[in-house]
N, C-alpha and C positions, 0 to 999 in steps of 0.2 A: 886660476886654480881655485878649485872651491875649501870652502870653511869649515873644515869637523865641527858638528857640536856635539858635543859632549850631555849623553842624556844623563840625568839623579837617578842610579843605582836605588829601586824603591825597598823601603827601609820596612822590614820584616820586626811583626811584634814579637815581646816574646811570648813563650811558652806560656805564660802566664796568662798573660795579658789575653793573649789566643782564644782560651779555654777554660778562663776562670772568672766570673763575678766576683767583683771585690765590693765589699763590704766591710763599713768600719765602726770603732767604737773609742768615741772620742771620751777624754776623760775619765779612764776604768778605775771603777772604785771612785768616783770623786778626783781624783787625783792631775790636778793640771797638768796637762801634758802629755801625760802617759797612753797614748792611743795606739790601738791596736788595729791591724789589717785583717780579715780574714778573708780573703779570698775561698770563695766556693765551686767547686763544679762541677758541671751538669750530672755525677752520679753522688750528688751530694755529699760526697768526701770535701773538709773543711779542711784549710791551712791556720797557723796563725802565727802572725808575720809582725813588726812593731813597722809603726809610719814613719816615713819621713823626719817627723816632728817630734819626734820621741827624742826624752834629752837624752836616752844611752847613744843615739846616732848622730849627735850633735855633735860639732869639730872641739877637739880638746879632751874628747872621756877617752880612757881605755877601759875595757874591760878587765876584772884581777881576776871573776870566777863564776859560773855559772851553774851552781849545786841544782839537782831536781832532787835533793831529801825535801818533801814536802812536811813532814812532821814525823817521830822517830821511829813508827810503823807505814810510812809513806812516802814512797818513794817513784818517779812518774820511771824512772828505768827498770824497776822490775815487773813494768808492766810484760806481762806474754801472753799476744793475742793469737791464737788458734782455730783454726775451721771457718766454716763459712758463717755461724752466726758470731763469731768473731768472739769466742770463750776468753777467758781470763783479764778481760781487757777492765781496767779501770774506766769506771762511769764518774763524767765531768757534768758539773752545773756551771752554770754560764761563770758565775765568779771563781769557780775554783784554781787554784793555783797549779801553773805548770813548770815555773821554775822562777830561781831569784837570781837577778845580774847584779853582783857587787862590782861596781869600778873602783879604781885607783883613787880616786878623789874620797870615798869612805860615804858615797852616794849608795842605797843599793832599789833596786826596782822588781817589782813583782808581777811578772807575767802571767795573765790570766787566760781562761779561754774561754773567755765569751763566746759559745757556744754547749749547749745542751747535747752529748752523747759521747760516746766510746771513746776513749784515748785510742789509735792506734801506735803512734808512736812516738818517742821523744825525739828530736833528730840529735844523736850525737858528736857530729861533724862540729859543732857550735863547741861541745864541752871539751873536744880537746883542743880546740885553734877557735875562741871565742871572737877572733879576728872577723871571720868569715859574717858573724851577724851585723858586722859593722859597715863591710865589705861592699857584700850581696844582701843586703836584707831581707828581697823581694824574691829571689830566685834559691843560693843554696845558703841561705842563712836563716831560713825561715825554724820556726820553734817545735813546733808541733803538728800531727793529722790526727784529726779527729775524724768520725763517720755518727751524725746524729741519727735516733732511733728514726725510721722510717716514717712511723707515723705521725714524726713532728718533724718533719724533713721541713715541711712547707713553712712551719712558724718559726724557724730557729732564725730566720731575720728581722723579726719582730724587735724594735728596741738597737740595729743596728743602721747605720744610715750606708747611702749610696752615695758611690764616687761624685756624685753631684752635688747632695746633700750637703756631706764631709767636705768638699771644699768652698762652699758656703758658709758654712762654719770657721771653715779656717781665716777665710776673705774678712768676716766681722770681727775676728777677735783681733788681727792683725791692723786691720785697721781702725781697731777703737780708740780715740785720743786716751794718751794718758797710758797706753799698756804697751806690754813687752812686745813684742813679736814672738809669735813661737816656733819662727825658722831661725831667728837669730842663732 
């Protein structure tokens, strides 16, 4: 009697992963640890996502609240973008802020968008079940899309580094005698 084997079911990336250059931005603002994902794709529409490494996704934080008031005339939910050159839409500098994650702990973190052009949207899914960013970071917890102005499409990776890059980065700080780890 002969012997089924059993072939590996080949493992499908995801959507992301697919279709999106990730690019990141470690230490935003100065700030250890606080690194940002942003996946880009081929029609230049930007995400931005926090890594791995980020201590709001670190085991033990909860999330308490995730405000987008950026300042008391500034708000990233009343953006409303419209038409094809994309009217009303709040214009982002690389530092500007997208939203602030306060945890439970009395920690709180300011998400940025390292990337240069248009807010298109906040995603709200985060602001009502903050769970979700903790969850799926990568897929439906992700912060923000942004679309950079066209003619800087090309440079808006300047100053962010490549999935290679970023974990080379990661490989030396982890393994520096004497420091934290920042997957701990």
């Amino acid at each position: 009697m002969a012997t089924k084997h059993k072939t590996a079911e080949p493992v499908v990336p995801l959507f992301v992963d697919r279709y999106f250059i990730h690019w990141y931005k470690a230490d935003v603002k100065g700030k250890s640890c606080e690194d940002h994902c942003i996946p880009q794709h081929s029609n230049r529409i930007c995400v931005t996502t926090l890594t791995e490494s980020h201590p709001v996704l670190q085991s033990g934080k909860t999330i308490k609240s995730i405000p987008c008031q950026i300042s008391t005339n500034c708000s990233r939910l009343q953006n409303k973008v419209s038409g094809k050159c994309k009217r009303g839409a709040q214009f982002l500098t690389e530092l500007a802020p997208l939203c602030k994650i306060y945890c439970s702990d009395g920690e709180a973190y300011t998400v940025s968008s390292c990337v240069r052009g248009c807010s298109m949207e906040v995603i709200e899914n985060i602001l009502h079940k903050p769970s979700i960013l903790q969850e799926k970071p990568s897929t439906e917890g992700y912060i923000a899309v942004e679309l950079p102005k066209f003619e800087e499409s090309k440079n808006i990776t300047e100053g962010l580094l490549t999935q290679k890059q970023y974990e080379e980065v990661m490989v030396k700080i982890t393994n520096r005698p004497g420091s934290m780890s920042k997957m701990d």
